[in-house]
N, C-alpha and C positions, 0 to 999 in steps of 0.2 A: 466662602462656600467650598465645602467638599468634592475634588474630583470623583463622576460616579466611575468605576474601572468597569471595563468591560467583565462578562463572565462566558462568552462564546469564548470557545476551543482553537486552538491554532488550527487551520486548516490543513497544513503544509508537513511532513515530514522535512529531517533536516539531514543533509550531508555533514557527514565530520572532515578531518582536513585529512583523509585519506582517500576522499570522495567516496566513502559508503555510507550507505544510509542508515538513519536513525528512527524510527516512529513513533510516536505519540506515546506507548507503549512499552518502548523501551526495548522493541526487539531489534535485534542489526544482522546483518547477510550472516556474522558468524554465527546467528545464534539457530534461531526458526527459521530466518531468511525470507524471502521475497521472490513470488512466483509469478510469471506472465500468466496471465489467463484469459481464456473467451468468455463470448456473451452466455456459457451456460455456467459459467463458474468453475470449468476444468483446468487445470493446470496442462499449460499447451506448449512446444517448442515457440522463441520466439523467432516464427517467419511469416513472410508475408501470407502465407494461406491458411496457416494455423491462429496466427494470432491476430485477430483484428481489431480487439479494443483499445489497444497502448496501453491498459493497466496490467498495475500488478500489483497482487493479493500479499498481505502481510499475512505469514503465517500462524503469528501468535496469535490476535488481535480480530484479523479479519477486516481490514481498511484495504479499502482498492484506493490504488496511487497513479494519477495520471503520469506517465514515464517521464512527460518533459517537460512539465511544470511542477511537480512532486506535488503537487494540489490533492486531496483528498477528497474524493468525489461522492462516497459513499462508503458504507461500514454492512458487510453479511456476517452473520455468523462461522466460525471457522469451520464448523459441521457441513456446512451449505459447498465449500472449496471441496470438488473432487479433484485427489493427487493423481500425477501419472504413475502408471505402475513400471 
């Protein structure tokens, strides 16, 4: 019998061996890079008052990355990410 292979998506971005990240995607910090963000989808400093979700938004793609599991929590559209000015 046939193994059936999964066809669900890796959930996870991946660190290279320079410890920067990589996404699903294909984008990396030097490219579009990756932005802390809050619960309204803004691109926020990361501190404790600013930033209270622990994601951050890829900015090619539009994956929110939990910060300390690189888990993939969810996918917005990039249009939806307000930048700081």
């Amino acid at each position: 019998m046939k193994a059936v292979e999964s066809t669900q998506a890796p959930s996870k971005i991946t660190e290279n061996s320079y410890g920067g990240w990589e996404c699903l995607c294909g984008n990396e910090a030097t490219a579009y890079g990756f932005y802390p963000i809050n619960d309204q989808n803004e691109e926020v400093e990361p501190t404790p008052d600013e930033w209270t979700t622990n994601l951050y938004a890829c900015f090619q793609c539009g994956r929110l990355i939990d910060v300390d599991s690189l888990e993939i929590v969810r996918q917005i559209p990039v249009s939806e990410i307000r930048k700081a000015s």
